[in-house]
N, C-alpha and C positions, 0 to 999 in steps of 0.2 A: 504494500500500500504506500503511497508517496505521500510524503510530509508538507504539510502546509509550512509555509515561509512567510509571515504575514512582514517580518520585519526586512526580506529579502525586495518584496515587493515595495516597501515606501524607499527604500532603499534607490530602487532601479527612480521611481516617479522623481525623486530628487535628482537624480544624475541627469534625468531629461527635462527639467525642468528649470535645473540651474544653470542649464545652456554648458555644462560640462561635457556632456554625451558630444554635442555641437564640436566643441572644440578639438576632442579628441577625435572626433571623424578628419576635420579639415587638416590636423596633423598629421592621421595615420598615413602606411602607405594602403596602397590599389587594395592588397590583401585582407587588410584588418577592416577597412573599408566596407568590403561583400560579409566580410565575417558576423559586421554592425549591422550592415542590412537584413542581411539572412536572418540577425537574431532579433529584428523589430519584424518582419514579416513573419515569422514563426510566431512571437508573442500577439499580434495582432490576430492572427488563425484561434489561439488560445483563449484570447477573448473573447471573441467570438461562440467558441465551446462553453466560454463561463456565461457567457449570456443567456444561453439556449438552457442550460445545465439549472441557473438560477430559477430561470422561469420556470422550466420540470420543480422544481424544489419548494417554489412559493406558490404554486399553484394548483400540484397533484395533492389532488382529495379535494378539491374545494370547489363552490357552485360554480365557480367561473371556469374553473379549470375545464369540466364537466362541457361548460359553452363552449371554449375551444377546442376540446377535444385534445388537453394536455394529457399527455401519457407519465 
């Protein structure tokens, strides 16, 4: 089972928030670059999953759910 990280995540929101993530892109080379991409395009997929996953979670068993037809 995989561990929740909650302080991993306010972690990542501050590094791109403080315009750090930024800087360290414009510095890297070509490589770390794609490395940065590929690891915001993965986390954006994930969110994504946590979205859909939340909604299953706040909504199975309930009358509304029932309307949507939340599994």
């Amino acid at each position: 089972m995989a561990a929740l990280h909650l302080k991993y995540l306010q972690e990542l929101e501050e590094y791109m928030t403080s315009g750090h993530m930024q800087e360290d892109f414009e510095c890297s080379p070509e490589e770390r670059r794609l490395e940065m991409l590929e690891f915001l395009e993965t986390l954006m997929d994930v969110a994504e999953v946590a979205d859909e996953t939340a909604t299953k979670l706040i909504f199975k068993n309930s009358q509304l759910g029932a309307l949507t037809g939340t599994k």
